[in-house]
N, C-alpha and C positions, 0 to 999 in steps of 0.2 A: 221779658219774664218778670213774673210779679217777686218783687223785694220781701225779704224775710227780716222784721224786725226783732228784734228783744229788750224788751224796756224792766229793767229789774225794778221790784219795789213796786207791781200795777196794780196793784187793789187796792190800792186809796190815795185818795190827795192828786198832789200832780201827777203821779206814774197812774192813777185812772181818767185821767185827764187825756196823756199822754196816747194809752192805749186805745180810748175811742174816737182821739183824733186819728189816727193810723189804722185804724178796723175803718173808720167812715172814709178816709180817703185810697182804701184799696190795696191797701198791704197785707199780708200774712204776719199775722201777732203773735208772738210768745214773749208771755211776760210771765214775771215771779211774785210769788208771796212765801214771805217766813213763818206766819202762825196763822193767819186766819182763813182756811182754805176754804169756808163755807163762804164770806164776802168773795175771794178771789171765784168762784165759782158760779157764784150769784150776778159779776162784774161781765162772766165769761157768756151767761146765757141771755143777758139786756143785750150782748153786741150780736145781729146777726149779720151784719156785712160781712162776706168774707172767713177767711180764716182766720181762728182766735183759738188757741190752749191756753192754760195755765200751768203752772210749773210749782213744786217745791225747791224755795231756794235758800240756806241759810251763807250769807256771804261774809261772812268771815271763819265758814269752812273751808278748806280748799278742797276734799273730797265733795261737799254739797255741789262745790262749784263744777268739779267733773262730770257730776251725776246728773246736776240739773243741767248742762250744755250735751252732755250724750241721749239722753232722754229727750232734747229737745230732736237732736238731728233723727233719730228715729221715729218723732212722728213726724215731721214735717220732710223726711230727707235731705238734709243740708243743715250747717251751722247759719249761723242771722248773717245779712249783708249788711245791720245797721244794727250796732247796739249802741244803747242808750242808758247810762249809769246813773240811773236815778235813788236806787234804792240805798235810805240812810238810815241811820239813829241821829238823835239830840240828847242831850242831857245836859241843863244846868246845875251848877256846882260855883261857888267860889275857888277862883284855883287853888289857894291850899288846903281845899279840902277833897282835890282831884284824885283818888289813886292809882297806884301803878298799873292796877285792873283796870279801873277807870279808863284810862288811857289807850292802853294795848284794843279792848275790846271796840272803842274809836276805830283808833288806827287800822286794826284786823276790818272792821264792817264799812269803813267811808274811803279808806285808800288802798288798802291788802284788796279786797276783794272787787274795786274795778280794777287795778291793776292781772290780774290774775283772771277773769272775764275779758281783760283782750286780749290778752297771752291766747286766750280758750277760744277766740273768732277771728283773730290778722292773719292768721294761715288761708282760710277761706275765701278771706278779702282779698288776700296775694293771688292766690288762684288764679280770681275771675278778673285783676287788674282792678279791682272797684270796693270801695267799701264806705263807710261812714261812722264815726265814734263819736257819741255827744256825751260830754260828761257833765252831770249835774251839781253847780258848785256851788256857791253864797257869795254874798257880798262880803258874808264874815268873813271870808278865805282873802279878802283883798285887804280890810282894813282893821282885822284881828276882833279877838272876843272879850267880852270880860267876863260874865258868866258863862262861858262854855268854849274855855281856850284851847282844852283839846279839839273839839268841832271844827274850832276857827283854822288851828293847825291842820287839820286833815283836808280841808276843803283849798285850803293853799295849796298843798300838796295837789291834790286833783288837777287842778289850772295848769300847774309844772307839769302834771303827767303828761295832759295834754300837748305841752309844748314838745315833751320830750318824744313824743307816738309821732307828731306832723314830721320834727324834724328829721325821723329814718323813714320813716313808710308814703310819706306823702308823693314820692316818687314813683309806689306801687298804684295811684291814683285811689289811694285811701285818705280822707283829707277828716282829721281830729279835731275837733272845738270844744268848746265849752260854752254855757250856758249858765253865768254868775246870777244866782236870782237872791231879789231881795226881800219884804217882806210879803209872803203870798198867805193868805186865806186856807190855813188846810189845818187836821186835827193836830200835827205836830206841831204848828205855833201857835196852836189855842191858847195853852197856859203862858205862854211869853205875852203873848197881845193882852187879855184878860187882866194882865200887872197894869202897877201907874207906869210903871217906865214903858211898858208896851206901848200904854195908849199915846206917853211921849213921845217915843219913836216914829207911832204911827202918824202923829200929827207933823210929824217933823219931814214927810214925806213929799216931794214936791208937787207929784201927779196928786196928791190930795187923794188918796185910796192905795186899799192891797192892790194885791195884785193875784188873779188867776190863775185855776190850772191851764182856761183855755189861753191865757197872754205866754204861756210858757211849750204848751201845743202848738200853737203858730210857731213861734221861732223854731224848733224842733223840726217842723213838717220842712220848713224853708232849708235846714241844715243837711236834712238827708236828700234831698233831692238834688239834680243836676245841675242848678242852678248854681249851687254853690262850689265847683268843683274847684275853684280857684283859691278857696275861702279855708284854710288850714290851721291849726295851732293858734288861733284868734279865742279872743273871750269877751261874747257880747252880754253885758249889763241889763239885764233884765227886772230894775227895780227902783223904777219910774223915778228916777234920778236923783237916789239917794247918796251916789256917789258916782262920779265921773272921770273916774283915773282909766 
């Protein structure tokens, strides 16, 4: 039976990467968009492999969050066998100029709401015995921020979730990773890169380049499939080896 994906956050950047690696290799796609539903629309009628919807999703609602997984099961009949927690915010800030808003709305959008997005798909995955959770996290979540500390903190956060979803569920043959990417080519890191320190960073890079949405589709396409069933609560470094912990 053909797999039902959900990749939040697919109408741009990596999560449209994401989405037509998984429409080109034969899965049924539901992905999310929060404001642009004319790209998410435009993203949905370039793919014609396959089955592909789009969805409104604001995730760090938790009503958005019921609306847009019940909406999903009714066109497609069924919750996703593989969701894929891509969809985030950035914001740089020096941290004492972070606020308490600042933060919460982080926290609510990069960790509340894939938190709350599994809660809304590990029932389904119980079910059928089988499931797949990739969660999309940073490098910043391993070795902290300095302009964008709350980010840094949420995306650590994600990593743990991970570890924490493998170590109950992994037993249901749902098996949780994550996917720590470093600096990748997309309109969210346009103004970080565009900086002198970006272009520092960038040079500081060992593969000598960004990195892709499609370098982040591969490991993705490899995570949900059979292959990996053995492969659980692990968090593969995706940024050409900028850091090696």
């Amino acid at each position: 039976m053909t797999k039902l994906v959900l990749i939040t956050g697919g109408n741009r950047g990596i999560g449209a990467a994401l989405v037509a690696a998984f429409a080109n290799a034969g899965f049924k796609v539901a992905f999310s968009y929060c404001h642009n539903r004319q790209q998410a629309l435009e993203l949905q009628q370039q793919l014609t492999s396959g089955e592909i919807a789009c969805f409104a999703l604001d995730q760090a609602n938790p009503q958005s969050i019921d609306e847009c997984l019940t909406n999903i099961e009714h066109h497609f009949g069924q919750r996703p066998d593989i969701l894929i927690n891509n969809g985030a915010i950035a914001q740089e800030k020096p941290f004492d100029q972070i606020s308490a808003e600042d933060f919460s709305t982080m926290m609510d959008t990069n960790l509340r709401g894939p938190f709350l997005l599994t809660q809304g798909c590990i029932g389904h995955m119980q079910q059928q015995g089988w499931g797949r959770i990739i969660n999309i996290s940073s490098v910043g979540g391993q070795w902290g921020g300095f302009n964008q500390v709350h980010y840094a903190a949420a995306k650590a956060g994600l990593i743990n979730l991970s570890k924490s979803i493998a170590k109950i569920y992994s037993k249901d043959g749902i098996c949780c990773n994550t996917i720590a990417i470093g600096l990748v080519e997309t309109e969210m890191t346009a103004r970080e890169l565009n900086s002198e320190a970006g272009q520092r960073k960038v040079a500081s890079i060992p593969m000598q380049r960004l990195g892709t949405g499609n370098d982040i589709a591969d490991l993705a396409l490899f995570l949900a499939g059979n292959n990996c069933g053995y492969l659980s609560g692990q968090t593969l470094n995706a940024n050409g080896g900028m850091y090696l912990g």
